[in-house]
C-alpha positions, 0 to 999 in steps of 0.5 A, spaced: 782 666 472 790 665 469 794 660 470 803 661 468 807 656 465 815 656 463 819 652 459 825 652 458 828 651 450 834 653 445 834 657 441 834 654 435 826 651 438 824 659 440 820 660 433 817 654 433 815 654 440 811 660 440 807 659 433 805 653 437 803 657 444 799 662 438 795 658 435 793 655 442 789 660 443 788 661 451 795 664 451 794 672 454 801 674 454 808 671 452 815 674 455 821 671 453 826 670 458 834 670 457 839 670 463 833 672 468 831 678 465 824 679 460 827 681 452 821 681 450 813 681 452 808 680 447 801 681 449 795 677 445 788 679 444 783 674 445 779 673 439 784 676 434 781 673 427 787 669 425 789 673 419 790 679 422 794 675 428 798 672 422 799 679 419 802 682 425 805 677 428 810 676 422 815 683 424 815 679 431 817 672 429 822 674 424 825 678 430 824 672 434 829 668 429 835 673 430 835 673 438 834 666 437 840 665 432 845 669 438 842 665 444 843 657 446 837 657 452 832 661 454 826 661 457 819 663 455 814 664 461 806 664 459 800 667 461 794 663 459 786 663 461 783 658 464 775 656 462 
């Protein structure tokens, strides 16, 4: 079962926010909003080791940051599973 859940946020909390929703765990897909329009959707593997997720997802939060630095609010929308 999944459950969604959006929160809106300036861009400069962009980068924090998704390490946050990473390191939670339940989180199966996270799509990054601007303007109504999906920018960017990162699916998450469930059960990753965590060095391997920390590996890849540095190209990702690097790219985050500088969409971030253009933009002033955007919307993060999040799949995550319920148990």
């Amino acid at each position: 079962m999944t459950a969604n859940e959006k929160f809106t946020i300036s861009g400069s909390e962009l980068v924090e926010k998704v390490k946050q929703l990473v390191h939670e765990g339940n989180v199966r897909r996270v799509r990054l909003l601007h303007g109504g329009r999906v920018v960017l959707e990162l699916p998450l593997s469930i059960g990753a080791p965590a060095a391997v997720a920390g590996i890849l997802a540095a190209p990702v939060l690097a790219a985050l940051a500088a969409f971030a630095a253009l933009v002033t609010e955007c919307t993060i929308e999040v799949e995550k599973t319920e148990e």
